[in-house]
C-alpha positions as CSV (number, residue, x, y, z in Angstrom):
1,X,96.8,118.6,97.1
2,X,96.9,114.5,96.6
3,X,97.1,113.9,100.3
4,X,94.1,116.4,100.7
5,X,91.9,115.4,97.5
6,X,92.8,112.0,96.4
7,X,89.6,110.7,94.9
8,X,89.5,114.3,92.9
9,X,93.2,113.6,91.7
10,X,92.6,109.8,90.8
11,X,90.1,111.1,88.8
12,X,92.3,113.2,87.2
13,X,95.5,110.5,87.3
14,X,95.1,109.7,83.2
15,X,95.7,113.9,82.7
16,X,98.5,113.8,85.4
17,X,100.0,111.1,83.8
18,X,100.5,111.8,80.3
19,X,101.1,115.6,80.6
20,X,104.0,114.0,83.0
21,X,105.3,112.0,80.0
22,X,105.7,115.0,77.7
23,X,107.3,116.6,80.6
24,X,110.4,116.9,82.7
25,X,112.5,114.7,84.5
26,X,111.1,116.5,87.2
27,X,107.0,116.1,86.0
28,X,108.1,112.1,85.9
29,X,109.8,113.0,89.9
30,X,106.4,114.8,90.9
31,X,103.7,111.9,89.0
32,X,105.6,108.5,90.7
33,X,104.8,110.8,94.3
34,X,101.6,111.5,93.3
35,X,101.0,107.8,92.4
36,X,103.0,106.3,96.0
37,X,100.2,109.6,97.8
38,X,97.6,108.3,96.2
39,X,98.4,104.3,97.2
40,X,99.0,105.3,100.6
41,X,95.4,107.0,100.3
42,X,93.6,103.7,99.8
43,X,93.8,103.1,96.3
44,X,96.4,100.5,96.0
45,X,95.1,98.3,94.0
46,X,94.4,100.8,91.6
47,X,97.8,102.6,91.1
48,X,100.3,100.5,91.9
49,X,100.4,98.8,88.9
50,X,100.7,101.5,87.1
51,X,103.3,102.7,89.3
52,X,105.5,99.5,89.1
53,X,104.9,99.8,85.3
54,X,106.8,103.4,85.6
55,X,109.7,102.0,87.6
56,X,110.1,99.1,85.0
57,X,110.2,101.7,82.7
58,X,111.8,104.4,84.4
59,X,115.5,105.9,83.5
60,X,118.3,104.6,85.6
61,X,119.0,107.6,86.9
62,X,115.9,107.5,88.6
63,X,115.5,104.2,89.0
64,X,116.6,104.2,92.8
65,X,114.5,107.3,93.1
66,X,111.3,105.9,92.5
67,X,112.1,102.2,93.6
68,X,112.7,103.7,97.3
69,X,109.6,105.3,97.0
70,X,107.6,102.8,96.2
71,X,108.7,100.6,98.3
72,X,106.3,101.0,101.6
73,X,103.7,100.9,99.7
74,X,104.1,97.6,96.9
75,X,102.2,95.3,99.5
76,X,100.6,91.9,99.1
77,X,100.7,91.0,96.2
78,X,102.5,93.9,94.4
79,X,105.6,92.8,96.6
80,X,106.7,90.1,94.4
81,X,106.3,91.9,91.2
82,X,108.4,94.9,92.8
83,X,111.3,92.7,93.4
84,X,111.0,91.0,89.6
85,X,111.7,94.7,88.8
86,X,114.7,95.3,91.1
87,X,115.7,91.8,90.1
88,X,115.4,93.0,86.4
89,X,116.8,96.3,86.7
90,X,119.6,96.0,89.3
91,X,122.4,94.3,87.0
92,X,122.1,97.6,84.7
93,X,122.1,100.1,86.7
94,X,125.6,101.9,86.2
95,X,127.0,103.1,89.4
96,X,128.0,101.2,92.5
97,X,125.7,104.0,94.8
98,X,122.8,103.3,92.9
99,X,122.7,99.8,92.5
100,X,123.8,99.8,96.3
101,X,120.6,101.3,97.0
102,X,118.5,99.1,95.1
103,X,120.4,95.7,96.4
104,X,120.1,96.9,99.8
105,X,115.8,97.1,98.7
106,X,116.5,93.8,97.4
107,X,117.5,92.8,101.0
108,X,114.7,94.6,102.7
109,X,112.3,92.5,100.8
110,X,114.3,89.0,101.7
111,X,113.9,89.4,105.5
């Protein structure tokens, strides 16, 4: 429905969003895809920082998740705030897999 009605589910992104934070693991999985939809839809500027606010926030566990998701679409000026986070983040990440993931992001964003 997001890729479909974007300006109809922007609207409705304050809803989405706090219904998905007295949800699920899998609510939280379903709103940072609706917010990377919706910033591949043109409104960038509008959700990616509160997307980048999720992943600073998000659980370890899906840390990794959402940071490889995000990633295509934290341009400009988002970019360097994106890698603050994985900066942040990446030392307390338990697991070599996931912080494997998130250093090679880390390396992505060097080149």
């Amino acid at each position: 429905m997001t890729e479909e009605r974007p300006n109809e589910v922007l609207a409705a992104l304050p809803a989405v969003l706090a219904a998905a934070d007295r949800g699920s693991v899998i609510a939280k999985d379903h709103a940072m895809r609706i917010l990377v939809v919706l910033a591949n839809s043109g409104h960038t500027e509008k959700v990616l920082p509160i997307a980048l606010g999720r992943l600073a926030e998000a659980p370890a566990n899906q840390f990794p998740t959402y940071a490889e998701a995000l990633e295509p679409v934290a341009t400009g000026p988002h970019r360097e705030r994106f890698r603050q986070i994985l900066e942040a983040r990446r030392q307390t990440i338990e697991g070599a897999a996931k912080r494997a993931r998130v250093e090679k992001l880390l390396r992505k964003l060097a080149r």
